[in-house]
C-alpha positions, 0 to 999 in steps of 0.5 A: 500500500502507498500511503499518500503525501498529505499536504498540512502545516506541522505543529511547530508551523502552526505555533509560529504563525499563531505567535506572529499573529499574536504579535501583530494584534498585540502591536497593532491593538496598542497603537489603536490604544494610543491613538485614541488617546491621543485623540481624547486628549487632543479633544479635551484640549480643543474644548479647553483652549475654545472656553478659555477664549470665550471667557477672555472675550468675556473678561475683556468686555467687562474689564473695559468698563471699568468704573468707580464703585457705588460709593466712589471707590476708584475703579481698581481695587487689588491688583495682583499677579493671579488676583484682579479686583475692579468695579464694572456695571457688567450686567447693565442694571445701573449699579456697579458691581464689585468683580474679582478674577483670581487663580484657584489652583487650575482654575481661574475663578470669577466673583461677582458681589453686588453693591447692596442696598448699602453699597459696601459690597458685603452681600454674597459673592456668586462665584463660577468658574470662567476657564479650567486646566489653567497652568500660571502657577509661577506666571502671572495671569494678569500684568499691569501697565502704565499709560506709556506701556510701562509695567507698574505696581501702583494701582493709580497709573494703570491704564492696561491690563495684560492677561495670560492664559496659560492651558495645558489638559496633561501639564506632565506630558507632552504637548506644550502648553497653549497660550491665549494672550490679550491687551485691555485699556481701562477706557474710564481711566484714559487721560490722553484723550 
């Protein structure tokens, strides 16, 4: 009896080609892995970036109609490197309101006190949060200027008002943080005019 030559992998092939094809899942499924990751976070730092610009248009807005307070206070009242305190009719109701930005960790927070029915600014102060994954913690936020673009400490010669956002959603790994960056004029407080 002939016995015929039965064409088949062995064994051995076949725990090689099940090994290479381990392998590639094992490769390919990480790089899918990564890759939404990546996605997500490029995502999140998309949202981020796009609110801390809305919420410059904002603070812009109200900054600019900087005004005395209800008992005529001058426009300015604190003026730190991550803490900014001013006077600003910013819901339009005919009464100033008392506005403070300041960094809270990774957030910069707004509070807003209404004037009160003693305008002293003693009510409760409604706080929001304006923009997240803040990342200044050594830079300032908000930097001060002189009406010759000179930077200044003393609250009276402020005319302008340098604020920087510094975002980052992972600050521990890469990509580089994202800056939004704008110039404010104090227009109630002009004197070149």
């Amino acid at each position: 009896m002939k016995i015929k030559n039965l064409k088949g992998f062995t064994l051995v092939e076949i725990l090689i080609v099940m090994a290479i094809l381990i392998s590639i899942m094992v490769i390919s499924s990480e790089y899918i892995v990564s890759g939404l990751k990546l996605s997500k976070f490029e995502s999140e730092q998309e949202t981020a970036v796009q609110i801390a610009r809305d919420a410059m248009k904002i603070v812009t807005k109200e900054i600019r109609k900087a005004s005395q307070s209800e008992l005529g206070d001058y426009t300015l009242s604190s003026t730190t490197s991550q803490d900014f305190t001013y006077f600003s009719d910013i819901n339009d109701d005919g009464k100033t309101e008392k506005i403070r930005y300041f960094l809270d960790n990774t957030k910069l927070v707004k509070a807003v006190t209404e004037s009160g029915a003693d305008n002293l600014y003693s009510g409760i102060v409604a706080t929001s949060t304006v923009a997240e994954y803040m990342n200044n913690q050594t830079e300032a936020v908000f930097k001060y200027y002189s009406a010759d673009y000179v930077e200044t400490s003393e609250i009276n010669k402020i005319k302008m008002i340098n604020i920087n956002l510094k975002i980052n959603v992972t600050p521990t790994i890469m990509p580089n943080d994202y800056y939004i960056e704008t110039d404010v004029n104090l227009r109630n407080l002009k004197d070149n005019l």
